[in-house]
N, C-alpha and C positions, 0 to 999 in steps of 0.2 A: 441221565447225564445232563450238566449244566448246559442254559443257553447261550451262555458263554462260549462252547466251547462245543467244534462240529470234527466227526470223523466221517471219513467216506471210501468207498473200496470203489476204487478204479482200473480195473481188470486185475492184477494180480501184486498191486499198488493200493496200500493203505493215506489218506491222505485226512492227519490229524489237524486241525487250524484253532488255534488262540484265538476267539476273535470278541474280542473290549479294544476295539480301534479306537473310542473318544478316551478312552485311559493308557493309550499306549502296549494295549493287551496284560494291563498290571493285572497278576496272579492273585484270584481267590482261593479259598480252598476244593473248591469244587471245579475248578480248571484243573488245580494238582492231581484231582483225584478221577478225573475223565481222561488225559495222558497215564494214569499208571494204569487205568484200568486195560485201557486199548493194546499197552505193551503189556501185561502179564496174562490177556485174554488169548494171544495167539494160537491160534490149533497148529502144533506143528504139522500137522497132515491137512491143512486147509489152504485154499486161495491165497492167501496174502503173503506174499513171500519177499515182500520189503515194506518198511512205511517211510512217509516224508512227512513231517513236522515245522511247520509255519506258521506264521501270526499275522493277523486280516490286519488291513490297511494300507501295507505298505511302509508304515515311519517306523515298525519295530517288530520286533520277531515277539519278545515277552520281556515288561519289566519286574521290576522286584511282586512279592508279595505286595497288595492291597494293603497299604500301611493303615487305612483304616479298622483292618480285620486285626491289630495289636492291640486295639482303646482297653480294653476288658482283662489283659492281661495287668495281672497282680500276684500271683502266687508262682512259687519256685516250679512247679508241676505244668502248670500253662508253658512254660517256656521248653520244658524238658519235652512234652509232650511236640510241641511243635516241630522241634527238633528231628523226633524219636520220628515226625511224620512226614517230613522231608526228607529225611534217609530212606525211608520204605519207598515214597514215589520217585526219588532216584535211580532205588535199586531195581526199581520193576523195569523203567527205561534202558538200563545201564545190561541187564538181562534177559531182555526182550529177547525172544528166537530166531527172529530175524533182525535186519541191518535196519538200522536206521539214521535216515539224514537229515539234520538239520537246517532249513532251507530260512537262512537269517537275511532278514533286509530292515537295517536302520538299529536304531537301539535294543540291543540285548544284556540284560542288566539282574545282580538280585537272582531272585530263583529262578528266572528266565535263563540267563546266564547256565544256571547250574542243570538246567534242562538241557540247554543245547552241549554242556561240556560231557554230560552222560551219553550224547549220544556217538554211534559209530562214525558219521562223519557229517564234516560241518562246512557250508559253503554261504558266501555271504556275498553283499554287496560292497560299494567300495564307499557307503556312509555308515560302515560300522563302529558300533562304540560297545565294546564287551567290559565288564568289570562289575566288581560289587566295591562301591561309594561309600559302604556302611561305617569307615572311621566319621565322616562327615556327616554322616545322615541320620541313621537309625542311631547307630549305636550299640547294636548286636555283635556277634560273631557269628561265623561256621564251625558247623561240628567238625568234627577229627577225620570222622569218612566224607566228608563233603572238599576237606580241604584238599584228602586225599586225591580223591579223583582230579583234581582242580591241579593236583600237582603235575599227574601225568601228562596231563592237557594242554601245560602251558608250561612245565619247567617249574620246580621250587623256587629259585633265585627270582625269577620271572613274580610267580603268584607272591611270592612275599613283598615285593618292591609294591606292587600294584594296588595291595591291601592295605600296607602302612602308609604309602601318600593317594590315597582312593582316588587312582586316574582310572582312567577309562581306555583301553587298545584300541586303534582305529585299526584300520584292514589291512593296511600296507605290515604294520608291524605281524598284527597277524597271520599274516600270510610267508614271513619269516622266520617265526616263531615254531609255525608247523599247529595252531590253536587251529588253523583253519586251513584244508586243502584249494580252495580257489577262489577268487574275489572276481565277481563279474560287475562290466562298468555301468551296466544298465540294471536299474532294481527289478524290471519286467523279466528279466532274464532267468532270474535266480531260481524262484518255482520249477521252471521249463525245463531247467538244467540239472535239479534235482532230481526232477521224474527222469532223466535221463540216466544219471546213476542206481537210481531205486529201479530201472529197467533191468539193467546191465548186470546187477549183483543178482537179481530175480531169476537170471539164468545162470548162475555159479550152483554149483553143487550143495545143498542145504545142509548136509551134515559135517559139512568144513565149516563151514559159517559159524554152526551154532559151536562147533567144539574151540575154534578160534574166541569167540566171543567169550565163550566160558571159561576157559585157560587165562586169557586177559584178565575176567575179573580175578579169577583165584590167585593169580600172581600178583595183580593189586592188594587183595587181602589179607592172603598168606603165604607172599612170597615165594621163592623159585623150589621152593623145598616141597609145594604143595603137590595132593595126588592127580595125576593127570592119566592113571590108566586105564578110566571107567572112556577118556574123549580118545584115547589113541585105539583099545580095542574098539570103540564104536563106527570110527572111521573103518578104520582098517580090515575088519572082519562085516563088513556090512557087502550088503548087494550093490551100491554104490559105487565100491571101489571094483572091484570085478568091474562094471559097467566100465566107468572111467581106465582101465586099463585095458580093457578091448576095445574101445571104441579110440582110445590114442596109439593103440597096432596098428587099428585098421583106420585111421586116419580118416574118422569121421566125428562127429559131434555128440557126446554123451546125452543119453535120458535120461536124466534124475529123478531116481522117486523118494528118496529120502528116508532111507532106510537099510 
């Protein structure tokens, strides 16, 4: 795994950290590739039953790709491949087994951006600047599944306006938007109060979670028409539910074992 880029299990809290602080935690590929690994590593019958995702410093959660890791592109295949490999590590994030929160303070831009837009939920500070610039800057686009998710995120109307004059959403907007569940006034705060949702959902039942999470994606992909009755019998007819339905009889607190 890059030394870029540290994960750590914090009782039953996975805790992943971007950290190129003197670059703003601008994304190499081996930062991409240490996030996808950590989400599609999950043992669903293991310890870590949420993660929080964050970028050292303090001024930014994660900026765009390392625009220097572009110099060498020249052939139509370099650019398709890059593509083809930002979709994969979105998709690991975006289908990760358990929840995960994006714990943003300061600039989140570029494939930073597209990291915290994949994830379950997103909290920031009140110096946030989300967007990709790239009419201005690169010069690139996003693929089709990138815009995709970017739409749900943020609204169509919203993601298109954003793109074709490459502003950047501060917090307040965000936080109207619905891009972000809550902006705390202090950047100290932000971390603390992630762990405190990645606590929270760590005691929700795991087989709602994942089948939520998974129905989302499928209805992003393949719309409403898609099969959902592999997540409804797995709910439904599990030891899980039983549990959950005698312990709300008898009016005490369910033990999940996820199964």
């Amino acid at each position: 795994m890059s030394s870029d880029f540290r994960y750590e299990v914090k009782g039953a809290i996975g805790h992943a950290v971007f950290d190129r602080p003197e670059s703003r935690n601008a994304m190499t590929f081996d930062m991409y590739e240490g996030i996808a690994e950590v989400c599609r590593s999950i043992d669903p019958d293991g310890d870590v039953k949420a993660i929080v995702i964050s970028g050292a410093g303090g001024k930014a959660f994660a900026a765009g790709t390392d625009m220097a890791q572009f110099r060498d592109f020249s052939e139509p295949q370099q650019a398709l491949d890059y593509e083809a490999k930002m979709d994969r590590v979105l998709t690991d994030v975006e289908r990760c087994l358990v929840p995960t929160i994006a714990a943003i303070t300061g600039a989140c831009t570029g494939g930073g951006a597209a990291i915290a837009a994949a994830c379950d939920v997103r909290i920031t500070d009140a110096r946030l600047k989300f967007g990709f610039p790239i009419a201005r800057t690169l010069g690139n686009c996003l693929s089709v599944n990138n815009l995709s998710r970017l739409a749900l995120a943020m609204g169509p109307t919203r993601l298109r306006e954003t793109l074709l004059t490459a502003r950047l959403i501060e917090a307040d907007e965000a936080l109207t938007c619905g891009l972000v569940s809550e902006v705390l006034a202090e950047t100290e705060a932000v971390i603390p109060r992630a762990f405190e949702i990645a606590e929270a959902v760590a005691m929700h039942a795991p087989l709602t979670m994942r089948a939520t999470k998974e129905g989302l994606y499928r209805l992003r992909t393949e719309g409403p028409d898609a099969d959902d009755s592999d997540l409804i019998i797995g709910t439904y007819i599990s030891e899980d539910f039983q549990e959950g339905l005698e312990a709300f009889l008898a009016k005490r607190k369910p033990l999940w074992k996820g199964r």
